[in-house]
TORGUDO-827168 format. One line per field, with one value per residue (C-alpha): residue in three letters; chain; x, y, z. Coordinates in nm, 2 decimals, padded with zeros to 4 digits. Each point is the difference from the previous one (the first is absolute). Layout:
<nodes>
aa	(ALA, ...) .
ch	(A, ...) .
xx	(X, ...) .
yy	(Y, ...) .
zz	(Z, ...) .
</nodes>
This chain:
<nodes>
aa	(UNK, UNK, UNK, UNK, UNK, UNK, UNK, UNK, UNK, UNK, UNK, UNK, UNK, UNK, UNK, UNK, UNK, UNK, UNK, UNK, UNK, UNK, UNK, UNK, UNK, UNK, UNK, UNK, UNK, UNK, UNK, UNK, UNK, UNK, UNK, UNK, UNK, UNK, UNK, UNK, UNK, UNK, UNK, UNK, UNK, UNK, UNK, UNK, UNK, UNK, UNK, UNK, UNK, UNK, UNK, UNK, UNK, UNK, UNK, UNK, UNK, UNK, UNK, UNK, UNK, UNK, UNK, UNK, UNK, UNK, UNK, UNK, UNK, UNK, UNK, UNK, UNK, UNK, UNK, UNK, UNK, UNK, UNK, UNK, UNK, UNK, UNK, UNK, UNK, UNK, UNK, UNK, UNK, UNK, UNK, UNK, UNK, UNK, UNK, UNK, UNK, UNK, UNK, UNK, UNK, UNK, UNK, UNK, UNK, UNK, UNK, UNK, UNK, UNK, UNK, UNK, UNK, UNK, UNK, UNK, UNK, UNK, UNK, UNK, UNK, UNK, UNK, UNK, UNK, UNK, UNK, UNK, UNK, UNK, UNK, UNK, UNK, UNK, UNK, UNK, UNK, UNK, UNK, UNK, UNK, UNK, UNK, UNK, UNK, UNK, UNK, UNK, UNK, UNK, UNK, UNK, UNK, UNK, UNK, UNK, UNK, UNK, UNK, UNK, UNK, UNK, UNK, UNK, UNK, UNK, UNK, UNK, UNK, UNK, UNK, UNK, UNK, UNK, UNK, UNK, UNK, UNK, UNK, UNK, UNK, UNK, UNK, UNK, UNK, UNK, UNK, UNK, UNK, UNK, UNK, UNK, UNK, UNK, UNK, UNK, UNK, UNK, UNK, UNK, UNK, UNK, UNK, UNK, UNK, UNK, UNK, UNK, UNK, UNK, UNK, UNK, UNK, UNK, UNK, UNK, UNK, UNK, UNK, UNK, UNK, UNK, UNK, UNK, UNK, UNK, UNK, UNK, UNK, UNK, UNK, UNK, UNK, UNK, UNK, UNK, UNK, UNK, UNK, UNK, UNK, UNK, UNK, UNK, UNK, UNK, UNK, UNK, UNK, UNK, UNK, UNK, UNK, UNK, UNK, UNK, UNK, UNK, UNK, UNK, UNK, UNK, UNK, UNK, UNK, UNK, UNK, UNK, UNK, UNK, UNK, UNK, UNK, UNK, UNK, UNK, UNK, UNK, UNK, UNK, UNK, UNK, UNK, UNK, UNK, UNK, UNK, UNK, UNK, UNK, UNK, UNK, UNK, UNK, UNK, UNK, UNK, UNK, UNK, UNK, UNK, UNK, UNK, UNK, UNK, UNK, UNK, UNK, UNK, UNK, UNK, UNK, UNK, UNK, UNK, UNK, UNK, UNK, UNK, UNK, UNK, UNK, UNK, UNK, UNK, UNK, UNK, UNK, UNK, UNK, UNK, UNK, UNK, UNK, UNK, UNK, UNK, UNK, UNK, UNK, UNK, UNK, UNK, UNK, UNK, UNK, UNK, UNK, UNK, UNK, UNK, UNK, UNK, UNK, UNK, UNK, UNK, UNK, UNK, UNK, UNK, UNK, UNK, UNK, UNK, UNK, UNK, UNK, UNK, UNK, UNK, UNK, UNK, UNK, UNK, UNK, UNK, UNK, UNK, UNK, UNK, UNK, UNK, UNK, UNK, UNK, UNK, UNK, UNK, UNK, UNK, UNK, UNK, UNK, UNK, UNK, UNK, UNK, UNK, UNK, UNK, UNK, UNK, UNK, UNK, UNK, UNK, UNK, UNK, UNK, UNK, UNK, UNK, UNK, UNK, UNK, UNK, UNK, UNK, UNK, UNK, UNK, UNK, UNK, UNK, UNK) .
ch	(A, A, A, A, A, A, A, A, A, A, A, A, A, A, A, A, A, A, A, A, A, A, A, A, A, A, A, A, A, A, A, A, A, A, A, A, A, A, A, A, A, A, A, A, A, A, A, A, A, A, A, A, A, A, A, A, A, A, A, A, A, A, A, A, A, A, A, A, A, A, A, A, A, A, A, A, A, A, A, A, A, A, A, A, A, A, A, A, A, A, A, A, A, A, A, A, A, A, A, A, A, A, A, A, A, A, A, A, A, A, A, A, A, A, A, A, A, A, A, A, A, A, A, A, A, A, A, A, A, A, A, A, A, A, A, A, A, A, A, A, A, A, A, A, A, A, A, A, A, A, A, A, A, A, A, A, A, A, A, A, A, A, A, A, A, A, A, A, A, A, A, A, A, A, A, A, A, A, A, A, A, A, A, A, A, A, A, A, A, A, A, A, A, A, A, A, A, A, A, A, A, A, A, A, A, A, A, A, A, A, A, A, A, A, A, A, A, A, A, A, A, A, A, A, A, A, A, A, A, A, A, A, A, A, A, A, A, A, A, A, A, A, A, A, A, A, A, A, A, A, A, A, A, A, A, A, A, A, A, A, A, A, A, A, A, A, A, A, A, A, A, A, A, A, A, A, A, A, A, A, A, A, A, A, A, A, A, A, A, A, A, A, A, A, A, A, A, A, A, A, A, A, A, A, A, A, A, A, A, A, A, A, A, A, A, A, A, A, A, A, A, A, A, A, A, A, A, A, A, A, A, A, A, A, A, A, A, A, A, A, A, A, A, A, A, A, A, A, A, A, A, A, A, A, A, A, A, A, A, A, A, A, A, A, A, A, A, A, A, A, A, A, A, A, A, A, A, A, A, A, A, A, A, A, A, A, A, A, A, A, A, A, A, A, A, A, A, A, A, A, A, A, A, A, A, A, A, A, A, A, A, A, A, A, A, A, A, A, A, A, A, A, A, A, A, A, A, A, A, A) .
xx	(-21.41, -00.11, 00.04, 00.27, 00.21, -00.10, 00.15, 00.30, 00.11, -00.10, 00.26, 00.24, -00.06, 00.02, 00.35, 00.14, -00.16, 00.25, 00.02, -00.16, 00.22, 00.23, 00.13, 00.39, 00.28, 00.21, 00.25, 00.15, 00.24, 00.08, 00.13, 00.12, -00.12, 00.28, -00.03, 00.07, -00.02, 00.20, -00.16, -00.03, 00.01, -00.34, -00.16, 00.11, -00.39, -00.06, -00.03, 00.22, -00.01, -00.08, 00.25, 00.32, 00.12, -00.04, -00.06, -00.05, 00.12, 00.11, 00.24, -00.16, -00.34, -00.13, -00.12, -00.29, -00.34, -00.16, -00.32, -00.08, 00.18, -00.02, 00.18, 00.38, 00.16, 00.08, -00.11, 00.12, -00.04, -00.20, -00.08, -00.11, -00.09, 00.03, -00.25, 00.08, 00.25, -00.02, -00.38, -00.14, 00.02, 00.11, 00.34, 00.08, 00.10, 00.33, -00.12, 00.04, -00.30, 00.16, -00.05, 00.26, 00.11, 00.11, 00.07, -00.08, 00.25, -00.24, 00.09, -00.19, 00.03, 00.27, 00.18, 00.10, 00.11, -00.30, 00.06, -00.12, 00.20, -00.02, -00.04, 00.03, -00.37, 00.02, 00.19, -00.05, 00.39, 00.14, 00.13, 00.25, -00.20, -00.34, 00.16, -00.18, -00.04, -00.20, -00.29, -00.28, -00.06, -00.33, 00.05, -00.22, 00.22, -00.30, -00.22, -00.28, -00.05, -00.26, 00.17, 00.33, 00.25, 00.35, 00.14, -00.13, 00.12, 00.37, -00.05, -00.21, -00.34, 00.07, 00.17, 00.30, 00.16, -00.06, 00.25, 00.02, -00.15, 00.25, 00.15, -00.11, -00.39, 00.03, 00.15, -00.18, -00.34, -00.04, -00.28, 00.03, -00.16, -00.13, -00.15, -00.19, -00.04, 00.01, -00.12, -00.08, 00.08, -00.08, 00.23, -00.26, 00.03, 00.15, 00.35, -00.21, -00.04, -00.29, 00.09, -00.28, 00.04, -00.16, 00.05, -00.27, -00.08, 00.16, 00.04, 00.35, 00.13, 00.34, 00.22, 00.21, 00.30, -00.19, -00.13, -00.33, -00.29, -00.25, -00.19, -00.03, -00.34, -00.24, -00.25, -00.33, -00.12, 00.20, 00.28, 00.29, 00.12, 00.32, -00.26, 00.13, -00.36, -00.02, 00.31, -00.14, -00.34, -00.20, -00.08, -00.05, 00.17, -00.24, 00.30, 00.30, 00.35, 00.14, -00.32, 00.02, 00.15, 00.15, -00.09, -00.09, -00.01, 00.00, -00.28, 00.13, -00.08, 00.22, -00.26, -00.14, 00.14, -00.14, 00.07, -00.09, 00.05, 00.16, -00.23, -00.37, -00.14, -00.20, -00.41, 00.09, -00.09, 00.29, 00.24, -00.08, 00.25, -00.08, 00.17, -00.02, 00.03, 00.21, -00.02, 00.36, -00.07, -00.21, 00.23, -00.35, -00.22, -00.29, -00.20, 00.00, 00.02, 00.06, 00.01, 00.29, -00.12, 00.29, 00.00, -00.09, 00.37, 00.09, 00.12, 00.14, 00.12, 00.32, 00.01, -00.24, 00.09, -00.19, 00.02, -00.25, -00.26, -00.22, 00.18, 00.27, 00.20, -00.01, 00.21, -00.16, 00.17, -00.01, 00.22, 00.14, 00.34, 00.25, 00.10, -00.36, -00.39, -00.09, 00.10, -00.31, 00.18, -00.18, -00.07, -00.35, -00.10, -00.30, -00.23, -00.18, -00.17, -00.40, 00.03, -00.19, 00.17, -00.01, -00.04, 00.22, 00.30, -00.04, 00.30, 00.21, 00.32, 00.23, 00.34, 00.06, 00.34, 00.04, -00.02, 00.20, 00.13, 00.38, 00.13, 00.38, 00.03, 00.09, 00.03, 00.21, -00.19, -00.06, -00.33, -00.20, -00.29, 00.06, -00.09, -00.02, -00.09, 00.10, -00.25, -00.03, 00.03, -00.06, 00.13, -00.17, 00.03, -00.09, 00.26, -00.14, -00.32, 00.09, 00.31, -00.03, 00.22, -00.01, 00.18, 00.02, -00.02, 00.29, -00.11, 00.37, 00.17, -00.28, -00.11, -00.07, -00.16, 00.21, 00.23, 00.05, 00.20, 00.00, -00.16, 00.12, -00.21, -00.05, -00.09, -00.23, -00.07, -00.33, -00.12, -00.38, -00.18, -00.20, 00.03, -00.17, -00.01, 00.19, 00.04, 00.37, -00.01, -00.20, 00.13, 00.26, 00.20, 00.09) .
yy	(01.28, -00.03, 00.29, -00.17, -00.02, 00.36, 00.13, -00.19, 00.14, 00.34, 00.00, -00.15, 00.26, 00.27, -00.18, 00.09, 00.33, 00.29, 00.20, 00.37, 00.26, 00.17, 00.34, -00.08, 00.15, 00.17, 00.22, 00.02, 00.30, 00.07, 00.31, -00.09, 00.19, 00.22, 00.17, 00.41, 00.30, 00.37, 00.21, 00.10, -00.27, -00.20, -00.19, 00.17, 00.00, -00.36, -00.33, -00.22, -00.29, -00.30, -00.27, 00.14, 00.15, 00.36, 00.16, 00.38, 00.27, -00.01, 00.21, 00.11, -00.11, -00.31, -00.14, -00.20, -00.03, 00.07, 00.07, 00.11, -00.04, 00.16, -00.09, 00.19, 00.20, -00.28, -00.35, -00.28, 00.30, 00.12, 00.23, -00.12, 00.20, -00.06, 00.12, 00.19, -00.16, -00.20, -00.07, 00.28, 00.38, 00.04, -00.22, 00.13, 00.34, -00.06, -00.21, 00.20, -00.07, -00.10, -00.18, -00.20, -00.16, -00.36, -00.27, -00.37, -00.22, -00.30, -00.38, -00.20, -00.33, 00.07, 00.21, 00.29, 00.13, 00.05, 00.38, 00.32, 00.30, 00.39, 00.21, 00.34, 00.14, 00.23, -00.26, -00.37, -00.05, -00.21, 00.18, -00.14, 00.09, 00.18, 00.32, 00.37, -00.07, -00.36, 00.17, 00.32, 00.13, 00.18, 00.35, 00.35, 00.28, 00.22, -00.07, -00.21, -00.18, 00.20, -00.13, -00.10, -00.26, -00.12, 00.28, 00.28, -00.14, 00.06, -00.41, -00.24, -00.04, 00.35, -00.21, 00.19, -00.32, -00.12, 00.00, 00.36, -00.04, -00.09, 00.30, -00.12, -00.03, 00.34, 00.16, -00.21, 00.00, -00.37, -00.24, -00.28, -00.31, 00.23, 00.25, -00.27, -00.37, 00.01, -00.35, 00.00, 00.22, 00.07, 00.23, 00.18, 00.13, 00.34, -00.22, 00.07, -00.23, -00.05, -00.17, -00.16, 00.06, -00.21, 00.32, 00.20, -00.19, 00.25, 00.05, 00.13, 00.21, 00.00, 00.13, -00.28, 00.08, -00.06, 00.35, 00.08, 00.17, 00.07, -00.03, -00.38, -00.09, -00.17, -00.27, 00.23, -00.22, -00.24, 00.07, -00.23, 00.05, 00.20, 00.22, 00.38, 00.05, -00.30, 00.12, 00.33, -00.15, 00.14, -00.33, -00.34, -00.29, -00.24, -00.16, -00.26, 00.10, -00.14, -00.01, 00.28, 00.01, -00.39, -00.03, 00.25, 00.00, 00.20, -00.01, -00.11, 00.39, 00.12, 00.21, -00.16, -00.16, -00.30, 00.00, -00.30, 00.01, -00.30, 00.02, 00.00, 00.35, 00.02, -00.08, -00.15, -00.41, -00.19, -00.11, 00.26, 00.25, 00.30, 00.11, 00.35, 00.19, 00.30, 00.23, 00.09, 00.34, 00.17, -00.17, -00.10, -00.31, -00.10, -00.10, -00.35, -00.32, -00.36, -00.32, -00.18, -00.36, -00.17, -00.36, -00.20, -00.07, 00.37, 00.24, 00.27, 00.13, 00.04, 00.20, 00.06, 00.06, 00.03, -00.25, 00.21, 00.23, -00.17, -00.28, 00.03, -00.30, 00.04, -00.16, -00.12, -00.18, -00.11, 00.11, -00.36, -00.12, -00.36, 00.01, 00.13, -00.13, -00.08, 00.24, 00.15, 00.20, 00.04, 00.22, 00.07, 00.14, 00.23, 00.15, 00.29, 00.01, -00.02, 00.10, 00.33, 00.25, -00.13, -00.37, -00.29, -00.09, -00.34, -00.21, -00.30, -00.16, 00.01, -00.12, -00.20, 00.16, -00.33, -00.23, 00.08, -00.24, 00.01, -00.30, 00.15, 00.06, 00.38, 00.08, -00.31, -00.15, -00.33, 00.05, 00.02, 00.20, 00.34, 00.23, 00.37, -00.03, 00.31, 00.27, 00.20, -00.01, 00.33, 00.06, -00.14, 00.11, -00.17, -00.04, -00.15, -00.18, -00.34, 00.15, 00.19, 00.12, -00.02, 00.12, -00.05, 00.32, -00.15, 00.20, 00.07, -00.09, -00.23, -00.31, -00.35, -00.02, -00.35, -00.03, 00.19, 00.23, 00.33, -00.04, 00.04, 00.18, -00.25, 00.12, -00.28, -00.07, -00.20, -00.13, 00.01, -00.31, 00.25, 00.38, 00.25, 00.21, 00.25, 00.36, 00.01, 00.38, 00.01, 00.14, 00.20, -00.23, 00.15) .
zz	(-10.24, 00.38, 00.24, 00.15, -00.31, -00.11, 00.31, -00.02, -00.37, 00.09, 00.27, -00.25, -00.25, 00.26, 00.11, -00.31, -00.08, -00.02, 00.31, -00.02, -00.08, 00.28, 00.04, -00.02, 00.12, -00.23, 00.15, 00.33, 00.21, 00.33, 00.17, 00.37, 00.28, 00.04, -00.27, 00.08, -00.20, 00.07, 00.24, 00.35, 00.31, 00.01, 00.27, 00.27, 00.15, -00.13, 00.17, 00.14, -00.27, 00.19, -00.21, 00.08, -00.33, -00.21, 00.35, -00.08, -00.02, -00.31, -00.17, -00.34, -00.12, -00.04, -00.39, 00.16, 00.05, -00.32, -00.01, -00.39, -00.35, -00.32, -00.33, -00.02, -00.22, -00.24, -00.04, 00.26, 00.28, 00.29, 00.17, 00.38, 00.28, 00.36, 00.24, 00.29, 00.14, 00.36, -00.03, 00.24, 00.04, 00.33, -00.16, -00.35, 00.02, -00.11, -00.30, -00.33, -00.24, -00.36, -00.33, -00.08, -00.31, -00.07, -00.28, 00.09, -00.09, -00.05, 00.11, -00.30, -00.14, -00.23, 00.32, 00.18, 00.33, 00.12, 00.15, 00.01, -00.13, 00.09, -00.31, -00.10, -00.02, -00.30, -00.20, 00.11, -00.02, 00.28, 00.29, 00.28, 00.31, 00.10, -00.06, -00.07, -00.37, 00.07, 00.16, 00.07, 00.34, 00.05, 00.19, 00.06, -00.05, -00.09, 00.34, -00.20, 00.34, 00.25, 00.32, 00.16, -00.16, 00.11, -00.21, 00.22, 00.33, 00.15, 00.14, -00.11, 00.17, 00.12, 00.32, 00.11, 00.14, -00.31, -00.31, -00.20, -00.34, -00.26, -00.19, -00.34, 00.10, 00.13, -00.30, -00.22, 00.21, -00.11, 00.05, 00.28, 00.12, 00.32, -00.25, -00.25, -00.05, -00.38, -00.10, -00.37, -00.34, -00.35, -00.27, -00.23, -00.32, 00.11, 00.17, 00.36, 00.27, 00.21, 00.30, 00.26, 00.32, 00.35, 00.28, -00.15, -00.25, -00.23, -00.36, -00.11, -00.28, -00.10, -00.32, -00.11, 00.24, 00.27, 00.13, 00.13, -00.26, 00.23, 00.34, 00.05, -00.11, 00.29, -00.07, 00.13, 00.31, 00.05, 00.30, 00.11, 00.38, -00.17, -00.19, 00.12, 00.11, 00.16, 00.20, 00.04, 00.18, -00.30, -00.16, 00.10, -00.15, -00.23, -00.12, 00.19, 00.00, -00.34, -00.18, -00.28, -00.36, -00.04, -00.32, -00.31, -00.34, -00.33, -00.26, -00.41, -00.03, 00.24, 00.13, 00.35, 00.23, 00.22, 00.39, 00.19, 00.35, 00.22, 00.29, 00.01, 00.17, 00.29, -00.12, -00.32, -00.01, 00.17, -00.26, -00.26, -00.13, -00.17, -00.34, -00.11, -00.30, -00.05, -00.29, -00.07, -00.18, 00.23, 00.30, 00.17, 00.13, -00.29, 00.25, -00.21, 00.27, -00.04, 00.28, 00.00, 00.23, 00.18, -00.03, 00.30, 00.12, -00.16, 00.27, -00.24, -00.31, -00.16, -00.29, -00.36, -00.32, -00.34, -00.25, -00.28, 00.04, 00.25, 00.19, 00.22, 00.17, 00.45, 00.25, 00.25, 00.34, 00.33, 00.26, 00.05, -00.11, -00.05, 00.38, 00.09, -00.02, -00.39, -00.28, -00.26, -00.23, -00.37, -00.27, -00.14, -00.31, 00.04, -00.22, 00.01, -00.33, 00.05, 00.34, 00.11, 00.20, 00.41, -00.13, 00.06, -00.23, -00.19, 00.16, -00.15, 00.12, -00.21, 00.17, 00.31, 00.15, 00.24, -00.32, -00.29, -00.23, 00.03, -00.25, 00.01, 00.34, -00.06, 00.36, 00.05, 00.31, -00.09, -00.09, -00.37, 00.18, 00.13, 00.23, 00.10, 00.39, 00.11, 00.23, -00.26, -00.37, -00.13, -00.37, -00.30, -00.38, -00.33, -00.24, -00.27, -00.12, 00.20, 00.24, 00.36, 00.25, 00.32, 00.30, 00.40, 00.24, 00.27, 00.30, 00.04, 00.25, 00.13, -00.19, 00.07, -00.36, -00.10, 00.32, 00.37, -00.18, -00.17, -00.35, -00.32, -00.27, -00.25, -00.41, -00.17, -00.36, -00.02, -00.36, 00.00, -00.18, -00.19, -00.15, 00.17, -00.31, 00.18, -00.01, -00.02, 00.00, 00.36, 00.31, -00.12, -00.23, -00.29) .
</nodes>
């Protein structure tokens, strides 16, 4: 056969070849933006937000902006955790730090509604609204913190033409967004939570109500600008607002965890983040280092989460959104097996968030590919062997992650091509 002709039936062939395998979506929930919880009013130091709706304050607390989830009390629920409310400390005082608990009510193939339920967090059962029982609010009655939090003060900030502190963070000395930025969280053996946190970065220890163990643990040279040093003028900050705890994860054994930071600290290489490893029983840094490398178009990270002993599965994002520039949002599998101690993780994509095969339309916008455009996307946990999870941090009330609008906080089931061989038992679910 002539080159000519050779060519010709190797395109053929390939014409006809079955595509590669595609992660798929599965499952499909939305909980609008206006979604709000009991508590005290919220957003009283917040923004103006710029497209005209879900202008604060707010009376109660907003379910948004979830930056973390671990597996519920039962199977088919989560528990999600917002961060610290408005997006910055000089804005979130009145933003309670919680867990809350919900139950997916999935939009498949064969159906659904397609919503997101509240649920009671010691039993799974379906609740009728965000109420007291659906969620965990982190608080210090016994002074673990070393410096002033919203609890202590008579109004927030300490600004007497400011708002007084509401009654129930006094009484209660609970945790706000002004106090820390808690961005990720584990549940170890014991029923604790470890929460990572971006002001100091900080480790946190809590009892599985919510309360406060011990003196929040720092990262030992590394300082954000909110670092109570840093504030102090006895440290300088190595690290950019928003660039501690993203992401962590806990061993198979339950005994270390694994801290990766979202921003890259002063002198490292550009585009390098640094994850750290915590001993859980002797609350203290091992001194063990690895090298997370962005991707080229990579800006930050979302979130990380173990799939067995030795990998772990990162989100990893631009800033860039649907009505802004071009969205990177992806998930890696890393690998730190073979790697010494300071050396650079081994790095493989494993889902492209902007390209998911949709063949029922689950979302119903006319289209069989989906996408997850959104700022930030900041919750991801495996569920099975070939199944993950994945869910949007809103920003509430901002957006502009599909439409100039508020965003909704969409819950995704994607169907890998392949098993990970999965530790189903990782991170906390149990």
């Amino acid at each position: 056969m002539n080159k000519t002709l050779f060519a010709a039936a190797i395109t053929t062939l390939a014409a006809f070849a079955p595509a590669a395998p595609a992660q798929t979506l599965t499952g499909w929930a939305l909980l609008p933006a206006a979604t709000f919880a009991d508590g005290p009013t919220s957003g009283q130091f917040a923004s103006p937000n710029p497209y005209g709706s879900n202008v604060p304050p707010f009376a109660g607390q907003p379910v948004q902006g979830f930056s973390a989830v671990l597996p519920g009390p039962v199977p088919g629920t989560f528990r999600v955790m917002p961060d610290n409310g408005f997006g910055a400390q000089n804005n979130s005082a009145d933003a309670l730090l919680r867990v809350y608990t919900v139950r997916p009510e999935w939009r498949t193939r064969e159906g659904g509604r397609g919503i997101v339920h509240p649920a009671d967090r010691s039993t799974g059962r379906l609740r009728r609204s965000f109420d007291a029982s659906t969620h965990i609010g982190l608080s210090d009655p016994e002074h673990k913190v070393g410096w002033t939090i919203q609890a202590d003060l008579k109004h927030y900030y300490g600004v007497d033409t400011n708002p007084e502190v509401d009654a129930s963070i006094r009484s209660q000395r609970l945790l706000t967004g002004a106090d820390f930025d808690i961005e990720s969280v584990r549940r170890s053996a014991d029923g604790h939570y470890w929460f990572g946190d971006e002001f100091g970065p900080f480790l946190l220890e809590t009892d599985a109500s919510g309360k406060l163990l011990g003196t929040p643990i720092p990262l030992p040279g590394v300082y954000s600008p909110q670092h109570p040093e840093v504030l102090a003028g006895r440290a300088t900050a190595n690290l950019a607002s928003s660039g501690g705890f993203e992401g962590m994860a806990l061993s198979r054994d339950g005994k270390k965890l694994y801290a990766l930071l979202e921003k890259t600290v002063t002198g490292d290489a550009d585009k390098t983040l640094r994850i750290n490893e915590f001993d859980i029983a002797s609350r203290s840094w091992t001194g063990v280092r690895y090298v997370y490398p962005l991707d080229a178009q990579g800006t930050a990270i979302g979130d990380m989460t173990a799939v067995d002993d030795h990998r772990f599965i990162v989100i990893e994002r631009n800033g860039s959104t649907a009505t802004s520039g071009t969205p990177f949002k992806k998930l890696y599998l890393i690998d730190i097996e073979g790697v010494e101690a300071g050396g650079t993780v081994k790095k493989t994509e494993l889902v492209d968030l902007m390209a998911i095969a949709d063949p029922d339309d689950l979302n119903r916008d006319g289209s069989t590919t989906f996408s997850l455009p959104y700022t930030t996307i900041e919750d991801v946990l495996p569920l099975d062997a070939r199944t993950l999870l994945v869910i949007n941090d809103n920003n509430f009330p901002y957006g502009g992650g599909r439409a100039l609008a508020s965003d909704d906080t969409e819950f995704i089931r994607i169907r890998l091509p392949e098993g990970l061989k999965v530790c189903v038992r990782c991170d906390g679910a149990r």
